[in-house]
C-alpha positions in Angstrom: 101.0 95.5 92.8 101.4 96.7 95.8 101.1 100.0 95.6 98.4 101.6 89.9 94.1 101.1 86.8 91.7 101.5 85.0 88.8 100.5 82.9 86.1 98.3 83.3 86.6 94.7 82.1 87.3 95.3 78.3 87.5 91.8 77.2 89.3 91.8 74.6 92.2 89.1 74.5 93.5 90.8 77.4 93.0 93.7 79.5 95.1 94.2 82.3 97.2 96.7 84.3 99.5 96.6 81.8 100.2 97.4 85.3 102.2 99.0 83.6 103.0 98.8 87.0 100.7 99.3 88.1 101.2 101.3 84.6 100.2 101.4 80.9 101.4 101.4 78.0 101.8 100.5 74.8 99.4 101.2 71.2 97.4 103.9 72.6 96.2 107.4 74.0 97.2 110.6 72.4 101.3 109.5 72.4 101.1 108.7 68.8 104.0 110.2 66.9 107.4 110.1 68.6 110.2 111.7 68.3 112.3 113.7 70.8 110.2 116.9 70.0 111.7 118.4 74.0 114.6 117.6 76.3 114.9 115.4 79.0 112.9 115.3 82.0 113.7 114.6 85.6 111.2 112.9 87.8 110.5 111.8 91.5 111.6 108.2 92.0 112.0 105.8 94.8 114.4 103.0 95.0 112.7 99.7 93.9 112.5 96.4 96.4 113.9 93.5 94.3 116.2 93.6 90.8 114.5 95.0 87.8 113.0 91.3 86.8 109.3 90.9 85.3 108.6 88.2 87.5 110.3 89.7 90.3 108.8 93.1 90.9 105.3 93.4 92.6 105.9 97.1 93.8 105.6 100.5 92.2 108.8 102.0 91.5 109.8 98.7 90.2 107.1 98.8 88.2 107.3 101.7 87.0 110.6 101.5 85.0 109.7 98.0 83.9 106.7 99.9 82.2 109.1 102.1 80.6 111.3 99.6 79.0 109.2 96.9 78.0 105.7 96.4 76.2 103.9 93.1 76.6 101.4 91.7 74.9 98.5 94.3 76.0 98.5 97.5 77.2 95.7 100.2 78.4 95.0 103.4 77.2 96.2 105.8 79.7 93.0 108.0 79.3 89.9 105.8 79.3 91.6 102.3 80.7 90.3 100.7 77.7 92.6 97.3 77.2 94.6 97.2 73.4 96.2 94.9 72.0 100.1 95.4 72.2 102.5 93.1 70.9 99.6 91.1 70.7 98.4 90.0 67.4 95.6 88.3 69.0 94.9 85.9 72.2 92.0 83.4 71.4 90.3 80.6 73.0 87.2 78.2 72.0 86.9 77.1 75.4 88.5 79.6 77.9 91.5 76.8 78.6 93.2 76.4 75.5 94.8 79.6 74.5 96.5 80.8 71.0 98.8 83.5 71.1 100.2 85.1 68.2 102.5 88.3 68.5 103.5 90.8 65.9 106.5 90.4 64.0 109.5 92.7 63.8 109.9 93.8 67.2 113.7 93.8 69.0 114.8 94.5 72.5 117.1 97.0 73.1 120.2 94.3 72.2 118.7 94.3 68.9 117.8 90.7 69.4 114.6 89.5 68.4 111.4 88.8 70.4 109.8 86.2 69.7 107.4 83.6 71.1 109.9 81.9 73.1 110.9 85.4 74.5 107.4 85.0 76.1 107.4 81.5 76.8 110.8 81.0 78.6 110.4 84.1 80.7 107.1 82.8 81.5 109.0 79.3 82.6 111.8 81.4 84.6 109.2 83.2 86.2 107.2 80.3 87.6 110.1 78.0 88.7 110.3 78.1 92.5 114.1 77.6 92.5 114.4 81.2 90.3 112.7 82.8 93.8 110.7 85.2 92.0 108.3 86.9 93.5 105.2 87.0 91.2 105.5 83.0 90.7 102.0 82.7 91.7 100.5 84.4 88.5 101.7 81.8 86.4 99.2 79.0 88.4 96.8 78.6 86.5 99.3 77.5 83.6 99.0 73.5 83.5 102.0 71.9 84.9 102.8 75.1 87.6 102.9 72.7 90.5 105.5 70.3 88.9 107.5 73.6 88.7 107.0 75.2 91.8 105.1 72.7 94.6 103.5 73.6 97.5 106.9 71.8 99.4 109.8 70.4 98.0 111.6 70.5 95.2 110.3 71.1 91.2 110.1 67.7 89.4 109.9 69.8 86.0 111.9 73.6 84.9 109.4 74.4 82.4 105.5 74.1 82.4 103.8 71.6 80.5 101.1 73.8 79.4 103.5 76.0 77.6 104.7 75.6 74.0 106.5 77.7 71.6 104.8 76.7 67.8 107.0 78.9 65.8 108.4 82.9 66.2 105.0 83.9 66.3 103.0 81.3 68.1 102.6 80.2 71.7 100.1 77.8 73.0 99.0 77.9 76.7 97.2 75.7 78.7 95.6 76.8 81.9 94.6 74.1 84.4 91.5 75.1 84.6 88.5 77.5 82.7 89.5 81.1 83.6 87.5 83.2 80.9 89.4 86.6 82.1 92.9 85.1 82.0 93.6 87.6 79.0 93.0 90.6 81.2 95.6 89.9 83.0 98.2 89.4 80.1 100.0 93.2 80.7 100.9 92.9 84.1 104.7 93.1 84.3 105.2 89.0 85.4 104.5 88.6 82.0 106.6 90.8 79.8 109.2 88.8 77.3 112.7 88.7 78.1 115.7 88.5 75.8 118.5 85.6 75.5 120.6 87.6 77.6 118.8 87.6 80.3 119.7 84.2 81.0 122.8 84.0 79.1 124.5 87.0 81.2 121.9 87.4 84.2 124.7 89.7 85.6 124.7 91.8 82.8 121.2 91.8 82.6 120.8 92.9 86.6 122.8 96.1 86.3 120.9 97.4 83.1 118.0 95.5 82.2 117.0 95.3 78.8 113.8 95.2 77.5 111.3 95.9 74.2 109.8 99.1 75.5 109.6 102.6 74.2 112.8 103.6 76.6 116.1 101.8 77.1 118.2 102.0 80.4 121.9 104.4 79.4 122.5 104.4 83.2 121.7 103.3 86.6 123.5 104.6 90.1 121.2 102.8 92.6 119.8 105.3 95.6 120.8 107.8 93.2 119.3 108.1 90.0 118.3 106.5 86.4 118.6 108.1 83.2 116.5 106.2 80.2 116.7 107.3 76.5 113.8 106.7 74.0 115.0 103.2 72.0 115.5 104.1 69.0 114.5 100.6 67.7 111.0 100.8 69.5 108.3 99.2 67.3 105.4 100.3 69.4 102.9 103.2 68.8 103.6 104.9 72.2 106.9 106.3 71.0 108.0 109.2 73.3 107.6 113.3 72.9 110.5 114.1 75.1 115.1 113.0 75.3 114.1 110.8 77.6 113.4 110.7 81.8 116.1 111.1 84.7 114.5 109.6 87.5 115.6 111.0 90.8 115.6 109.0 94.1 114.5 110.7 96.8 114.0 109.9 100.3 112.4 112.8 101.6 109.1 113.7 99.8 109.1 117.2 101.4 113.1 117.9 99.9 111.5 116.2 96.5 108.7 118.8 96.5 111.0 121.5 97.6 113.0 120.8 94.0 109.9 120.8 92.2 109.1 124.2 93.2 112.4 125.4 93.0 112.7 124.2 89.4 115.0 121.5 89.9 112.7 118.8 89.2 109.9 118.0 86.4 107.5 116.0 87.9 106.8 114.6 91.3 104.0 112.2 91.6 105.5 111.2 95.5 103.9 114.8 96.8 104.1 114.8 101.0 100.9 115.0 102.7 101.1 118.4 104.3 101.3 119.9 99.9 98.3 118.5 99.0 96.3 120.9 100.2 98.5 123.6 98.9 99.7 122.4 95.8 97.4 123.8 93.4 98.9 127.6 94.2 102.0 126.9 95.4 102.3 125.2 91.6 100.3 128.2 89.9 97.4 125.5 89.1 100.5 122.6 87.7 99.0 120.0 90.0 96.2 117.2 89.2 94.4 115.0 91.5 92.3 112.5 90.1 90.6 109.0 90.8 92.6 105.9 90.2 92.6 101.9 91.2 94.3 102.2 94.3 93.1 101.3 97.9 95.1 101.5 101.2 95.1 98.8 104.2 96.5 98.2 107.3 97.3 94.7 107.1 98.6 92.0 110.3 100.7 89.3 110.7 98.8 86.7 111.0 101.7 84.4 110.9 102.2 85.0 114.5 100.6 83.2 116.8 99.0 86.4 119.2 97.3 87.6 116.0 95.8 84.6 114.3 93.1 83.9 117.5 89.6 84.2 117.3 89.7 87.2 119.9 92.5 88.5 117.6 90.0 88.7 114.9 87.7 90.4 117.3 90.8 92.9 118.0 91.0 93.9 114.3 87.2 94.9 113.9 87.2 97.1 117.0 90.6 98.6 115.7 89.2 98.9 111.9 85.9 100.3 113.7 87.8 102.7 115.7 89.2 104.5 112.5 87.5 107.4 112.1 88.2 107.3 108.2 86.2 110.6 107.0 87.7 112.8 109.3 91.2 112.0 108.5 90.2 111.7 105.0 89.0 115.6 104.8 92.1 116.6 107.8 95.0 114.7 106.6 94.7 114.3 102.7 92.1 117.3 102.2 89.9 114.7 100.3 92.0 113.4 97.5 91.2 110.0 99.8 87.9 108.7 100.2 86.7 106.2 102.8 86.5 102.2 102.0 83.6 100.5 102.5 85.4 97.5 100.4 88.7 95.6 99.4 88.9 96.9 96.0 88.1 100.3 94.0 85.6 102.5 92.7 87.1 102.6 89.4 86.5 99.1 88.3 82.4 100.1 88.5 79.7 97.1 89.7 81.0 95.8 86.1 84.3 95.2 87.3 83.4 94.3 90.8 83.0 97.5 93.4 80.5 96.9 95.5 79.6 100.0 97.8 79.4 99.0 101.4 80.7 95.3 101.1 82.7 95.8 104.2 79.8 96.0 106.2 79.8 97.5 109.6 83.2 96.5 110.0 84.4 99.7 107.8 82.3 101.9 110.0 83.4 104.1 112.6 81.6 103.3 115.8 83.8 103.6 118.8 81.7 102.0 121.4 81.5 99.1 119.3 85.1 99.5 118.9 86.1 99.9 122.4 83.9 96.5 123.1 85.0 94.3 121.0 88.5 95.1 121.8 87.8 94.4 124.9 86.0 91.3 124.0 89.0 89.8 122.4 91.4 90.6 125.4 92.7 93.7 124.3 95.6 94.2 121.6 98.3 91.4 121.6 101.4 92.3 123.2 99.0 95.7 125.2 100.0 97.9 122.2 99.6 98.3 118.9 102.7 99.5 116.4 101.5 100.4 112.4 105.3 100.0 110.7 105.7 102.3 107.8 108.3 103.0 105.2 109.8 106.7 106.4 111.2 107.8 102.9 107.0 108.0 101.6 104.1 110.6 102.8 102.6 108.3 105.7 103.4 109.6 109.2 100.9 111.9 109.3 98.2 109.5 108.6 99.5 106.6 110.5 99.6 109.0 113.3 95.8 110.1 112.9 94.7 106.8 112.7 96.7 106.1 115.5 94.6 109.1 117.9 91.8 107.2 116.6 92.5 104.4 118.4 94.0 106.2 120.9 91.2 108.1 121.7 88.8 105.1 121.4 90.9 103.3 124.2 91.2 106.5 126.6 95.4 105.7 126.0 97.5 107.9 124.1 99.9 104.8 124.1 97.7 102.3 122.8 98.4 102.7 119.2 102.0 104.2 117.9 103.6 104.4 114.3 106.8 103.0 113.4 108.7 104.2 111.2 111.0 101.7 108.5 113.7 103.9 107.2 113.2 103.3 103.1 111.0 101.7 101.3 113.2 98.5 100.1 114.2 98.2 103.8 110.3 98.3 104.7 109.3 96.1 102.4 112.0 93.7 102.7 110.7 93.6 106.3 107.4 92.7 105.5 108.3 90.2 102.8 110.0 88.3 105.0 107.8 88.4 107.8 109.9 89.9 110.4 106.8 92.4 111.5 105.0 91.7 114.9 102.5 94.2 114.5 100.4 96.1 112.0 101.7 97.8 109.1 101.0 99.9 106.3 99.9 97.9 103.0 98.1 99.1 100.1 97.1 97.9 96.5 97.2 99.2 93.0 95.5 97.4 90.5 97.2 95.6 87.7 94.4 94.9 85.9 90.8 96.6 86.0 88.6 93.3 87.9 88.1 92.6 91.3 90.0 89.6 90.7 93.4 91.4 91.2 92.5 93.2 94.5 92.2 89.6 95.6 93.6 86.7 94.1 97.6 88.3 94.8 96.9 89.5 98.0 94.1 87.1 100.2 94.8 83.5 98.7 97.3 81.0 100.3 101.0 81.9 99.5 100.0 84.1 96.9 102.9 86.7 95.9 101.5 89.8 97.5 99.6 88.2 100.8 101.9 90.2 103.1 99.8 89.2 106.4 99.9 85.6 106.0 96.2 85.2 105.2 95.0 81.2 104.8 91.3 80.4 104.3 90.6 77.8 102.0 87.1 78.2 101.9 88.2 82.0 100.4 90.2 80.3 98.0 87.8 77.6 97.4 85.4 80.7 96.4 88.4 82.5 94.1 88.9 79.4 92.0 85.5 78.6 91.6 85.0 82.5 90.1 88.5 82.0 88.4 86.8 79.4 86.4 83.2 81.1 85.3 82.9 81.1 81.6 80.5 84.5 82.0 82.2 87.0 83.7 79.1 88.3 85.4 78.8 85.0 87.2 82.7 85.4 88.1 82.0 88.9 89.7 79.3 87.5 92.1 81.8 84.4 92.9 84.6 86.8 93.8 82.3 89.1 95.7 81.3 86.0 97.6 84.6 85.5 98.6 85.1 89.1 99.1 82.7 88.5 101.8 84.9 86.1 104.0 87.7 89.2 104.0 85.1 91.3 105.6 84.9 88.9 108.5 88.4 88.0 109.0 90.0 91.5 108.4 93.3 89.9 107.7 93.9 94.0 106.5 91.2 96.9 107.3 90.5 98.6 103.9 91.1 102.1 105.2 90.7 104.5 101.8 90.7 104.6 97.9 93.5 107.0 96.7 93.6 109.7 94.2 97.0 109.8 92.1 98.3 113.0 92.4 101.3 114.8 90.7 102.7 118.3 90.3 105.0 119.9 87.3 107.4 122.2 87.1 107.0 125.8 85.0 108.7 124.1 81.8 107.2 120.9 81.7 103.7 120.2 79.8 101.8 117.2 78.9 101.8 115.6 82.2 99.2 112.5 83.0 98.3 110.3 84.8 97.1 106.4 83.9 94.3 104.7 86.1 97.5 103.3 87.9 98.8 106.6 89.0 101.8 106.7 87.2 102.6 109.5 85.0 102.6 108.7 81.1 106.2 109.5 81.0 106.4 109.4 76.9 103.4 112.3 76.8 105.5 114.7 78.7 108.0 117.2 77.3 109.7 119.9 78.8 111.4 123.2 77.5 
């Protein structure tokens, strides 16, 4: 999701981000008993992109609340990563293509509705459907039948995939088009949470308060404003949360955000600007935690234009990538809670999962007479300068602005490189989704699920849900689907590290750091975490 992970590749019917947004959730960590043993808690937030859909949510605050109200069929244990089971009785396959799901019985959304194996299976069919124009389509294709429902061009022939059967309440069958022996791990990313009758009975309803199966339920929501959730009292899970519930607080200034927090009138702020990190720990009295997590940061182009999709182009973004002088702005800038990429993925997922130190190559490297020739080689930067677009309402100036000296400094031209700034992030994003940039611009990648896979498949391959630059290659995705279908996942790693390869060469982004989560508390709040996505365990924290 763009922009958070976890464990190594914990094969266990599933393993994935349970993204949980990019965030975690359900059976496990210390969040065992429940109750509202504190009062409510009121925490940084930032307006999400798209409505509050599974399927149609590839972005952190999004993905956030959607890991707050629902639990799908795995989840992760916000301490070690490790992949559980959720609503998951058990995912099982003799031959890595036909798979058997069975969920536990006795869990309701919020409505008081039942879920059950159709929950799964039409949200699933909703999701995948190109007429539905949801943006995480794409991870439903390797479910036999996806192209009938959503072709390359045209229209669908089909609204539901073939490879998809309810058996009974309890029992789905699923068909994938193809071997893909990790499939499971990939079962708690948000696309495939369950939805309830009313979601397509009312959609309306259902847009302006969402309803889900989670350990919280949505009482109110004032968008740009603020969302209050409530623990569901009907909640079947094991994750049942320790506070009232969480009033999340949009905020489009991170500095007036941090301000509240140290005045006391906010909880928890995991959006802290760049100038507080280096301050944080006193100015909170030590209430401040910075720690690893499976996040990386890119400047990506649009290589759906024309100017930027040339061979010399390509030449143009390894002397720009090369210019950057990554350490320095790493120790400067984010006083080392980032550490310089030498990759497209994260340290966290271990050689297990995929990392390979140094994959980037030179290319990752700062070297500015290399730089300053190969720019020149290519015919200099399209258009004679280079803009790096960025969402105002997040912590990026600074950076963009040291990366742009970089340049600037390679080049001899203070001009050559400038930021510009998007004012929020839905309008920013909204920009790049529809491909409206002509320039570089600020992308970045949290892991929904702990494998290499993830840092590629949704944002390098053809039309995939997440490939913000444009990026086609099909001897890349050749290379993805031939890993997607390795029966031993050690075999897969090397296939998608072979692919990873190709990236390294075309730079259709420049892998510029991996990023610590970070969060500060308030005086009365205690329990405060963070998963391997970077997003706080909101049912751990209580406040007095």
């Amino acid at each position: 999701m763009p922009t958070v992970s976890r464990v190594r590749w914990a094969v266990i019917a599933a393993t994935s981000l349970a993204l949980a947004a990019t965030g975690c959730g359900g059976g496990g960590g210390s969040g065992g008993g429940g109750g509202s043993a504190s009062g409510i808690v009121t925490a940084w937030w930032g307006d999400p992109q798209n409505p509050l859909e599974p399927a149609n949510t590839n972005e952190v605050n999004g993905g956030a609340v959607l890991d707050m109200i629902f639990t799908g069929l795995v989840a992760y244990d916000p301490e070690t990563s490790k992949a559980q089971n959720a609503m998951a009785a058990s995912v099982s396959s003799g031959d890595q293509q036909h798979w058997t799901v069975k969920i536990k019985p006795g869990w309701r959304f919020s409505d008081g509705t039942p879920v059950t194996a159709s929950s799964y299976v039409d949200a699933w069919n909703y999701g995948a459907l190109s007429t539905d124009r949801q943006v995480g389509s794409s991870f439903f294709q390797y479910i036999q039948g996806y192209s009938d429902v959503a072709p390359a061009s045209g229209n669908p022939t089909a609204k539901t995939m073939s490879g998809l059967k309810a058996v009974d309440d309890t029992t789905f069958t699923v068909v994938l088009s193809q071997k893909f022996s990790t499939w499971p791990q990939t079962l708690g990313y948000a696309a495939y949470y369950p939805l309830p009758k009313s979601f397509f009975t009312d959609h309306a309803a259902y847009l302006a308060k969402p309803v889900g199966n989670g350990p919280y339920t949505i009482t109110s929501w004032t968008r740009g404003q603020r969302m209050q959730l409530r623990p569901n009292p009907d909640y079947a899970g094991g994750n049942k949360p320790r506070n009232a519930g969480v009033d999340l607080k949009v905020y489009t200034d991170t500095n007036a955000a941090y301000a509240d927090l140290q005045a006391g009138n906010l909880d928890v702020d995991n959006g802290l600007p760049n100038n507080a990190l280096k301050t944080a720990k006193s100015d909170l009295d030590g209430r401040f935690l910075s720690e690893p997590a499976g996040i990386i940061q890119t400047v990506s182009f649009p290589l759906y234009r024309a100017d930027w999709s040339t061979e010399n182009a390509r030449l143009v973004r390894q002397g720009i990538s090369m210019a950057i002088d990554r350490s320095t702005i790493s120790r400067v800038v984010f006083d080392n809670t980032r550490t310089p990429a030498s990759d497209f993925t994260s340290p966290v997922l271990g050689a297990f999962g995929g990392y390979k130190e140094g994959l980037c190559g030179d290319a990752c490297r700062h070297d500015p007479d290399r730089a300053r020739q190969l720019i020149q080689q290519g015919g200099g930067i399209p258009g004679g300068q280079l803009t790096i677009s960025y969402n105002a309402d997040g912590p990026h100036k600074e950076w963009v602005d040291a990366v742009c000296n970089s340049v600037n400094n390679v080049l001899g031209d203070t001009k050559a490189c400038v930021g510009r700034p998007v004012g929020t992030f839905a309008d920013f994003r909204n920009q790049v989704h529809g491909k409206q940039l002509t320039g570089a611009f600020r992308t970045g990648w949290q892991m929904d699920y702990p494998l290499i896979q993830d840092f590629l498949q949704p944002v390098y391959v053809t039309g995939a849900s997440s490939n913000d630059s444009g990026y086609a290659n099909k001897a890349f995705d050749a290379l993805m689907n031939q890993a997607n279908g390795e029966s031993d996942p050690a075999k897969a790693v090397a296939g998608y590290q072979e692919a990873e390869k190709l990236l390294a060469a075309d730079l259709p982004a420049i892998p510029l750091w991996y990023q610590n989560g970070t969060v500060g508390w308030s005086a009365r709040t205690s329990g405060v975490m963070l998963n391997p996505f970077s997003v706080p365990v909101y049912t751990e924290i209580t406040v007095k």
